[in-house]
C-alpha positions in Angstrom: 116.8 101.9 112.3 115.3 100.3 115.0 111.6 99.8 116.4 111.0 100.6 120.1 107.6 99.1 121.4 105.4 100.4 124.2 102.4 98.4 125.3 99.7 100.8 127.3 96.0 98.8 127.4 94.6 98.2 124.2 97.3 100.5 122.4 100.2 100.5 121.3 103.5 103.0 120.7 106.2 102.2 117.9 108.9 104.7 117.8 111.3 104.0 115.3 115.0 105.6 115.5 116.7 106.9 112.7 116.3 107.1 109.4 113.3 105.9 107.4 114.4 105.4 103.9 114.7 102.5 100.9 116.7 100.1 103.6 114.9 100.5 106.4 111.1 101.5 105.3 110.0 97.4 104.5 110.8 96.5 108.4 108.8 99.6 109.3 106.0 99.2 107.2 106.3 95.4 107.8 106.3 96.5 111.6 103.3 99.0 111.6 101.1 97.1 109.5 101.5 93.9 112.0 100.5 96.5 114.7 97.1 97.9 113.2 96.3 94.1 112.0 96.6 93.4 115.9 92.8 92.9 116.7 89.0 94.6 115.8 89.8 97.8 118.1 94.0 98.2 117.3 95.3 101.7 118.1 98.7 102.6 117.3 100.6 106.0 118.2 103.4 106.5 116.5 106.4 108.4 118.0 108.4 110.2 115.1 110.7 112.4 117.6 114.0 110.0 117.0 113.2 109.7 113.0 115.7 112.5 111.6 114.9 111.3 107.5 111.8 110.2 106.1 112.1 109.5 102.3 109.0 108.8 100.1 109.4 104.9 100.9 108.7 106.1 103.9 105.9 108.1 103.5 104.5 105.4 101.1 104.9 102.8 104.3 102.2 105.7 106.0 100.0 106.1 103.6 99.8 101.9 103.2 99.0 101.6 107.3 96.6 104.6 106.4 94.2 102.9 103.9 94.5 99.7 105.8 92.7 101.6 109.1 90.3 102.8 106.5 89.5 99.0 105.7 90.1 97.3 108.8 88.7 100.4 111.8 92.0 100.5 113.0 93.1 103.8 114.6 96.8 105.5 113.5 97.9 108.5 115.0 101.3 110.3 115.1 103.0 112.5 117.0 106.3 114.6 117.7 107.4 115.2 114.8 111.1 116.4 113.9 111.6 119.3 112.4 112.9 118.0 108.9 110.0 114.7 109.3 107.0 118.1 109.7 108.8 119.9 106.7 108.2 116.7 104.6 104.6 116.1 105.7 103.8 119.9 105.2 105.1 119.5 101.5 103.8 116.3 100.5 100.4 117.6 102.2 100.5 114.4 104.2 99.6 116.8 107.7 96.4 116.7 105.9 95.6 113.4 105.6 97.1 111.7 108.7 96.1 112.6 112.4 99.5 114.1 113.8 99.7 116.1 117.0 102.3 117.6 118.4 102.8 115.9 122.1 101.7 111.8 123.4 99.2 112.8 125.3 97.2 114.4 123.0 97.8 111.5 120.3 96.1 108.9 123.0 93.7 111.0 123.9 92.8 111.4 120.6 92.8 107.5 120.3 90.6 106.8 123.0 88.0 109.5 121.9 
C-alpha cells in the first residue's frame, strides 16, 4: 500500500492505494495520525476510492484517528468510498460514526464549514 499526499491550505488529502490490512494498517494509522497531530486547526480528507480491502486493523486505524480529533479538535472526513470499503462501514456501523461523503468536494466543504 502506498500513501499519496495532497497539500490544499490548511488541509490535507491522504489517499492510500491498496489494501488496508494487518501489513499495511501500522504505516496508515502511523500516517493519519501524524496528519491530524499536524497543528490546533488540522483537517484531513481522506480519499478511500484506490482502497479495494479494508480489514478490522483497518477500521481499528479509523476509529484510533477518530477519538484522537475528539481530543485534540482535529477534523477527519472521508470520502469515495469503494464498493466493498462502503459494504464494510455499513456492517460494522462505522458510516455512523465517521463523516463520509460520497465526492471531494463535499468532504472539504464539509471541513471548512
Amino acid at each position: 500500500m502506498k500513501i499519496e499526499t495532497e497539500i490544499l491550505g490548511a488541509g490535507l488529502i491522504l489517499k492510500p492505494v491498496g489494501r488496508i490490512d494487518q501489513t499495511t494498517a501500522p504505516a496508515f494509522q502511523e500516517r493519519l495520525l501524524a496528519a491530524l497531530d499536524s497543528g490546533q486547526d488540522a483537517a484531513v480528507a481522506l480519499d478511500l476510492s484506490e482502497v479495494d480491502f479494508l480489514s478490522s486493523i483497518g477500521l481499528r486505524a479509523l476509529m484510533i484517528a477518530h477519538k484522537q480529533c475528539q481530543t485534540s479538535g482535529a477534523k477527519l472526513v472521508l470520502f469515495a468510498l469503494t464498493p466493498v470499503v462502503r459494504e464494510v462501514f455499513a456492517i460494522s456501523r462505522f458510516d455512523t460514526v465517521l463523516r463520509c461523503f460520497e465526492d471531494r468536494g463535499a468532504a472539504l466543504s464539509s471541513l471548512t464549514a
